[in-house]
N, C-alpha and C positions, 0 to 999 in steps of 0.2 A: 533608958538606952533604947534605941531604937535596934532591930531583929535586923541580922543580917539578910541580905537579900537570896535566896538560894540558886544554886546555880542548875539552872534548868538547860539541859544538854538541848541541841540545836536538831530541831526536824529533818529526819533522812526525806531526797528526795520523792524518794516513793512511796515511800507515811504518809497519814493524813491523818489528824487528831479527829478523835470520835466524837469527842467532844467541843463546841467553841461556845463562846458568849453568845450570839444568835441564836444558837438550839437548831442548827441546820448543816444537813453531811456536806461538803464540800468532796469533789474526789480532783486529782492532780493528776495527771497527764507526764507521764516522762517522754519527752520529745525527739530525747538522745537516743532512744530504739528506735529501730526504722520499722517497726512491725506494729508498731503503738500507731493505734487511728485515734483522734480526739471525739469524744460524746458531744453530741450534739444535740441540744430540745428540740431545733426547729428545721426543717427542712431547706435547704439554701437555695439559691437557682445557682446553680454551677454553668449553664450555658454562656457566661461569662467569663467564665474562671478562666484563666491562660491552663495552657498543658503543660504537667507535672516536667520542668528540668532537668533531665536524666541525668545530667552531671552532679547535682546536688545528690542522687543516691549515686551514683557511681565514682565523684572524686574526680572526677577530668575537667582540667579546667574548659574545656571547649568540645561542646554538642558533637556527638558521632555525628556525620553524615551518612547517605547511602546515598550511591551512584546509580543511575537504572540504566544509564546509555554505557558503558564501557567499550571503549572502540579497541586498548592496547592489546587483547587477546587476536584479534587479525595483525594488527600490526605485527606483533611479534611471529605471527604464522607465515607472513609476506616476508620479514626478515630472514625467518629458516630456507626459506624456497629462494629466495637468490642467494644464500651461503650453499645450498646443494648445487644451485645453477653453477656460482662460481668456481666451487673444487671443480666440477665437471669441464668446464670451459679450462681450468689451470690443467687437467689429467691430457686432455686434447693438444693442448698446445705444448706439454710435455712431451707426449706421446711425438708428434707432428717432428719436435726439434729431433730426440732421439731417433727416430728412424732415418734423417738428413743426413742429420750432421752427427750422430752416436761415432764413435773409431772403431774400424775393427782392429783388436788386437791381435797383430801379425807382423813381422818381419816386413822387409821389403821384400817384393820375391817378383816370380814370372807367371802369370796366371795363362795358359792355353784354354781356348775358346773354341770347338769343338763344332764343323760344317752343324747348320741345323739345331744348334742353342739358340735360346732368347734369352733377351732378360728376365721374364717371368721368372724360369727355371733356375735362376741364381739365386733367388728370396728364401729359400728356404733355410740354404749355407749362410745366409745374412741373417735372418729372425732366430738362430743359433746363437750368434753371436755377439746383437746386441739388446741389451733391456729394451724392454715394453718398445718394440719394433713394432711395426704395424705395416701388415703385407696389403692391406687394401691403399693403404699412406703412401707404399711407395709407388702400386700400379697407376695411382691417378699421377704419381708424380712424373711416373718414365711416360706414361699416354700425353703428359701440358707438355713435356719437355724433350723426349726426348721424337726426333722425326726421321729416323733410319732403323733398320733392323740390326741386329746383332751381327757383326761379320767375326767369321771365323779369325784365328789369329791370335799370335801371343805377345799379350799386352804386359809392361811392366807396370806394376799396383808401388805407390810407396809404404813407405811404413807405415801403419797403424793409420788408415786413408777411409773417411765417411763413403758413406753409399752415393752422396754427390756428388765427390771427385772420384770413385773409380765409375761410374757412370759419363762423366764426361771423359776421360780416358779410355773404355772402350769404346765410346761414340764416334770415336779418332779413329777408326776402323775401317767407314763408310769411305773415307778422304784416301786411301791408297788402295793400290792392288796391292794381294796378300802371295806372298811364295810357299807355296808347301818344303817342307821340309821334311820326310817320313824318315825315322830308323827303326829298324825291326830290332825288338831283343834278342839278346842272342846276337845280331852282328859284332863287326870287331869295328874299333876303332878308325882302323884301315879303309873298310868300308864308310865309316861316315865321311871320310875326307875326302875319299871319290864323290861322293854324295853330291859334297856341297863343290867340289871343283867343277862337275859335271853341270851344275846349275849355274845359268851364265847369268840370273838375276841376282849372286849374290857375292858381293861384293870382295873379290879375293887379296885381302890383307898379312894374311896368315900363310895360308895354303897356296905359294908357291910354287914353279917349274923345279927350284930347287930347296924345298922344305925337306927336311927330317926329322927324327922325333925329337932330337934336341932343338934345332930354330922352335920348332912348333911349342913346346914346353916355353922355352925362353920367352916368346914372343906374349903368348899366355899368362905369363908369369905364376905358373906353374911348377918349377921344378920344387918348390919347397914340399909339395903334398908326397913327392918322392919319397924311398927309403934309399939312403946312401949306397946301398948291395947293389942298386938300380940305376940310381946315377952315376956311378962309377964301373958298370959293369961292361966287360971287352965284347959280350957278344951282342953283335948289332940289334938283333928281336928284341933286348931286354934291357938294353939301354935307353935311358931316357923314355922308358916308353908309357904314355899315357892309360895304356889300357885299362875300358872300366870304368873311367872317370865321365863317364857322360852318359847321361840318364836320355836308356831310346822310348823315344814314342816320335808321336804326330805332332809337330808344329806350323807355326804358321806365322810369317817374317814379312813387312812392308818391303818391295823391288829396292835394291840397296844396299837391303843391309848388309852388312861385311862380315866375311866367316868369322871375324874374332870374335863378335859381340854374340853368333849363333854359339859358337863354343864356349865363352864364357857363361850365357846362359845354362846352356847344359849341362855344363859342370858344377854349377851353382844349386841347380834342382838335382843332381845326383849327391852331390856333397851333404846336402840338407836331410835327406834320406837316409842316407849311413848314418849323419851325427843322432838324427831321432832313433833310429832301429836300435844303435851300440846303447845309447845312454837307459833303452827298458831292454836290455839283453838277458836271455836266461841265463842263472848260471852256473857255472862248472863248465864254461867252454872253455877248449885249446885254443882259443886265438888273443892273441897277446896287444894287438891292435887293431882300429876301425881297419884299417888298409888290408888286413889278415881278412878279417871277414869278405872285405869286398873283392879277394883273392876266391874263396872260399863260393859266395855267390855266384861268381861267375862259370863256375865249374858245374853248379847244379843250374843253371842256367842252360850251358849245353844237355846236361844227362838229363833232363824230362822236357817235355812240353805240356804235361800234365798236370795241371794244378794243385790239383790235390797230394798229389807224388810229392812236391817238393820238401817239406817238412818229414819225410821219410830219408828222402835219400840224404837230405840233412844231415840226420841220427845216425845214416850209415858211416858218413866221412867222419861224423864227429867220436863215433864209437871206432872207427879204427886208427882217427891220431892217438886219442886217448891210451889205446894201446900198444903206440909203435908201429903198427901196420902200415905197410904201403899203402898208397891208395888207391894206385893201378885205375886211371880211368883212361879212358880212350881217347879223349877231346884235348886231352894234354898232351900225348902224343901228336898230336892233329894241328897245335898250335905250335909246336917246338920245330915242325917238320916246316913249317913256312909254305913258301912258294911250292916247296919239291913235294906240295899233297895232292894227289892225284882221282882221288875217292878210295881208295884201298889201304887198311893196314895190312901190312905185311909182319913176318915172324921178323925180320931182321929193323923192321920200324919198332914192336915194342924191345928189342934189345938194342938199338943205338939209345947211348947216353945223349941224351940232350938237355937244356935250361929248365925244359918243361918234361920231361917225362917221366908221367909218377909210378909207372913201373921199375924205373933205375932211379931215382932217387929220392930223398926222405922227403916225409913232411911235402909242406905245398911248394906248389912253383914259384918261383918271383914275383912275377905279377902276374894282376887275373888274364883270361885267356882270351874273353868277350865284356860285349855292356852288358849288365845284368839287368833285371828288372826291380822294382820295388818288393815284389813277392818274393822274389829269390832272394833278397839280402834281408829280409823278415824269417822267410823262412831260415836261413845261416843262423840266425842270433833267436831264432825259436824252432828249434829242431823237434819231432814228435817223441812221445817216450818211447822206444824201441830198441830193442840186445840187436837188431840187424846187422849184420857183417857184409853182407854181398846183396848184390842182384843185377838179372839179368833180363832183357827184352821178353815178353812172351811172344813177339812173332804177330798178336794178335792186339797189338795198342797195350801200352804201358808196360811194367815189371815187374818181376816177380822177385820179394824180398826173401832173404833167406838168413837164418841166424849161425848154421855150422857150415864147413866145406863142403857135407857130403852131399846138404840141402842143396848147395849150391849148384853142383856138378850135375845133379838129377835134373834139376832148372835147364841148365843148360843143353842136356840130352833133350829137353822137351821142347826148348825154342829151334834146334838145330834139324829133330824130327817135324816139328810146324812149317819148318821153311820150305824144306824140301820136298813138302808138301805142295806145299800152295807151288814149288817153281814144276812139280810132274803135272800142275792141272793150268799152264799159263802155255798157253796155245805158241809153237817156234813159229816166228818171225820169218 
């Protein structure tokens, strides 16, 4: 029987038998590491060899490259600089549109233009009012366009109107002669209708030969801002009567115009007044209505000329409705009396009852007495914190406030000794 054959396990690659039939070492090379060099007897020339394939040690089917010129690093530097450029050029031409054409938001209203403004001096009130305005945008705009100066004069603005339409709106200035119009605060109603009758440049629509305070109302279409006590009342002062309703200052009206459109105006700018003053009012006042207050204003209106007074004597009228107290001022007297005032109260002037006299009767008048000013009906609805009860002229500019009777009367000993002063050192005539 022939010997089985044994079974001779198979050479690892990295074995090599020590022994073979020739009687010579053989050594084996593992190829599959990459850190294995093969032994070599003999020196090769390699200045032929091609260079080692990196991919064959790296696995990539296709040779890294390197680039030595690369241009896209400016490129992309050139692209950042006109995206800078760009925003910058889109903020300008933002900029440029908004200061145009931006809206001011406002009402429609009457803007007075004042001898001796420019339009320079209006940019301020405008770059207020609209985003990213641009005050040197507009001066180059009013220098290309605009080729007149500012004429005094009161323009109507519309509603919510670009700095390009009310620019061309007051440019419309230059094209007419302007009428003044002046009311002083403090005049009466009465007065401004002389005003405007007296000026034969404006156009009398209203203010007829025979107008009264009812045509005049009617014509106005006015009577509803009335209180019925008013409209319905027998005594001719205080019927129908508009007093108050017309904010005085300095205007300035194209040859023409017609008293209704000046009183409608002014009544419009005084209305505007009272609605903003009442709506931030302080509070805990006695006035039950805008129309109360602008009763109210009108009173402290006559009793100072003092600016700063105003907000005092305020406090005084409001601390003594609050308690009942007459209010005893003199200018109501003054306005109840009418025609028949002569420059003198008399004893028997503060004891006639009349519509208006807050010596004889409660609480306010009917209606107010004068046109009040904007400070005066501010000051009404923001009275200063003050217990004052009285006061009386020092003789010497302004008054002397006082919180009890007796403070009062001493006051008064002191204005009545000041006078009498000053008349023993004023030389007889």
């Amino acid at each position: 029987m022939s010997k089985p054959t044994p079974n001779i396990p198979p050479e690892r690659p990295n074995e090599s038998p020590s022994n073979k039939q020739d009687g010579t070492v053989e050594e084996r090379v593992d190829t599959t590491l990459p850190d294995a060099q093969p032994v070599v007897d003999e020196v090769e020339d390699t200045s032929a060899t091609p260079a080692t394939n990196v991919s064959l040690i790296s696995g990539n089917s296709k040779p890294r490259q390197y680039k030595v010129n690369n241009p896209s690093f400016f490129m992309q530097r050139g692209y950042q600089v006109l995206l800078v450029l760009g925003l910058i050029a889109a903020f300008f031409l933002v900029m440029v549109y908004q200061t145009l054409f931006g809206r001011i938001e406002q009402p429609q209203q009457m803007v007075t233009i004042e001898p001796g403004q420019t339009y320079y001096g209006l940019l301020p009130q405008w770059q207020q009012q609209i985003p990213l305005f641009s005050a040197g945008v507009a001066k180059l705009y009013i220098k290309s366009q605009v080729d007149a100066p500012l004429h005094a004069g009161t323009y109507q603005l519309p509603e919510n109107p670009t700095i390009a339409e009310a620019l061309q709106i007051l440019g419309q200035g230059a094209k007419a002669a302007m009428v003044k119009v002046q009311i002083i605060e403090g005049k009466t109603s009465k007065d401004l209708y002389q005003a405007l009758r007296d000026n034969d440049k404006i156009e009398k629509e209203v203010l007829t030969a025979d107008s009264d305070n009812a045509s005049i109302a009617q014509a106005l279409d006015l009577t509803g801002v009335l209180p019925d006590s008013v409209v319905n009342s027998s005594d001719p002062i205080v019927n129908y009567n508009l007093e108050g309703w017309f904010a005085p200052n300095t205007y300035y009206y194209g040859e023409g115009t017609s008293d209704k459109k000046v009183l409608t105006d002014l009544y419009k700018r005084q209305q505007q007044v009272l609605t903003d003053a009442w709506e931030n009012r302080a509070p805990n006042l006695p006035y039950k209505s805008p129309y109360e207050a602008l009763v109210m204003a009108s009173i402290i209106e006559k009793e100072t000329s003092v600016a700063d007074e105003r907000p005092l004597v305020s406090a005084v009228f409001r601390n003594r409705l609050n308690k009942n107290m007459r209010m005893q001022t003199d200018p109501t007297i003054i306005y109840g009396m009418g025609s028949r005032y002569d420059g003198n109260i008399r004893r028997k002037d503060i004891n006639e009852k009349t519509s208006y006299n807050t010596y004889q009767i409660d609480g306010l008048p009917p209606t107010p007495i004068a046109l009040p000013s904007a400070a005066s009906i501010e000051a009404t609805l923001h009275p200063a914190d003050s217990e004052a009860l009285y006061f009386v002229a020092t003789g010497n500019g302004g008054h002397k406030f006082t919180n009890s009777l007796a403070e009062h009367n001493q006051a008064v000993k002191d204005y009545l000794s000041v006078m009498r002063e000053k008349k023993s050192q004023t030389p007889p005539q």
